[in-house]
C-alpha distance (Angstrom), angle and dihedral (degrees) to the residues before:
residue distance angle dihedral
X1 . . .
X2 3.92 . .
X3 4.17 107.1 .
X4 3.72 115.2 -149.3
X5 3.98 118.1 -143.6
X6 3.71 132.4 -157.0
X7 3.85 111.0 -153.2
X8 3.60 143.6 -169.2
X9 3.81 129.6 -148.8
X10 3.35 131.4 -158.7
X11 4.11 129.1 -163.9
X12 3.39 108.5 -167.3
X13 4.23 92.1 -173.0
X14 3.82 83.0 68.4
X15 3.89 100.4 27.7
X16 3.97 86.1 -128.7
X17 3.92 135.0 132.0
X18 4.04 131.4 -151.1
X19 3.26 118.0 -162.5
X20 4.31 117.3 -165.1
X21 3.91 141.2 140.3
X22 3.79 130.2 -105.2
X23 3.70 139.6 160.5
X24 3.93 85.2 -140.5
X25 3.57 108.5 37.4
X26 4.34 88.0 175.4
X27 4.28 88.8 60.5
X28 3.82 85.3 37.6
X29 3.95 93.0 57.9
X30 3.62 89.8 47.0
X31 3.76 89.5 52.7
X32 3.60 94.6 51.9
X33 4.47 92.0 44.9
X34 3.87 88.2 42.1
X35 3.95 109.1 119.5
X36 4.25 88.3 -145.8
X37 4.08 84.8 56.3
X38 4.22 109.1 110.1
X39 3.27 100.1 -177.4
X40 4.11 136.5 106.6
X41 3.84 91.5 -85.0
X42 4.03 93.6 57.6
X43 3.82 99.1 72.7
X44 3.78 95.1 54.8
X45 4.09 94.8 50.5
X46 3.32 128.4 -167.0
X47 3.59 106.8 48.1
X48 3.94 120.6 -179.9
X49 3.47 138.0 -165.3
X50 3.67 124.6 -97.5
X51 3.69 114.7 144.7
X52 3.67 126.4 27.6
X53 4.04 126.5 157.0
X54 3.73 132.6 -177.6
X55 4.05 141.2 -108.0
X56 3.39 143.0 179.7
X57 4.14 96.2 -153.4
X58 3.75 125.8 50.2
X59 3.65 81.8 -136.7
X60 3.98 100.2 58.6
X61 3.99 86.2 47.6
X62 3.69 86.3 54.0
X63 3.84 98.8 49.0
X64 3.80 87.9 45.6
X65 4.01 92.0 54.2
X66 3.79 82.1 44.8
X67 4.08 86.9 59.8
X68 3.59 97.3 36.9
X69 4.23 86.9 59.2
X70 3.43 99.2 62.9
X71 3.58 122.9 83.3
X72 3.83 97.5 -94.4
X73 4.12 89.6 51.5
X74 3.63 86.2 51.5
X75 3.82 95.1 50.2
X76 3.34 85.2 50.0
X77 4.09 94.6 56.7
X78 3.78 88.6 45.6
X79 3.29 93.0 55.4
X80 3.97 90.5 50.2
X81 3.59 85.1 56.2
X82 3.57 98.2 40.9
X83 4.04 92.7 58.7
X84 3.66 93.8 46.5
């Protein structure tokens, strides 16, 4: 049974967070580090990992990234960051 992960990532160089879903969070990191990558996450490079959590629906990871984006979710992540 395929599990479904929503992730956060964390660039200290730029003191900034990203916060997505994957059902492989390892290829996912690579994606967002990898120098051919375009997107948002490829001007704050490196990103690490420092908050991942598990589903068993694509959906549920989705809803849960959902939460994690607004302003309580990020408080949250800060504070995960903040305590490390």
């Amino acid at each position: 049974m395929d599990s479904f992960y929503t992730y956060a990532l964390f660039s200290e160089q730029y003191n900034k967070i990203y916060i997505g879903y994957s059902s492989d969070v390892g290829k996912r990191l690579l994606a967002h580090n990898d120098e051919r990558n375009k997107g948002w996450t490829a001007k704050f490079r490196p990103w690490k990992i420092i908050y991942t959590e598990s589903f068993e629906t694509k959906s549920e990871a989705m809803k849960r990234e959902k939460q994690l984006k607004t302003a309580k979710g990020r408080e949250f992540i800060w504070g995960i960051i903040k305590n490390n």
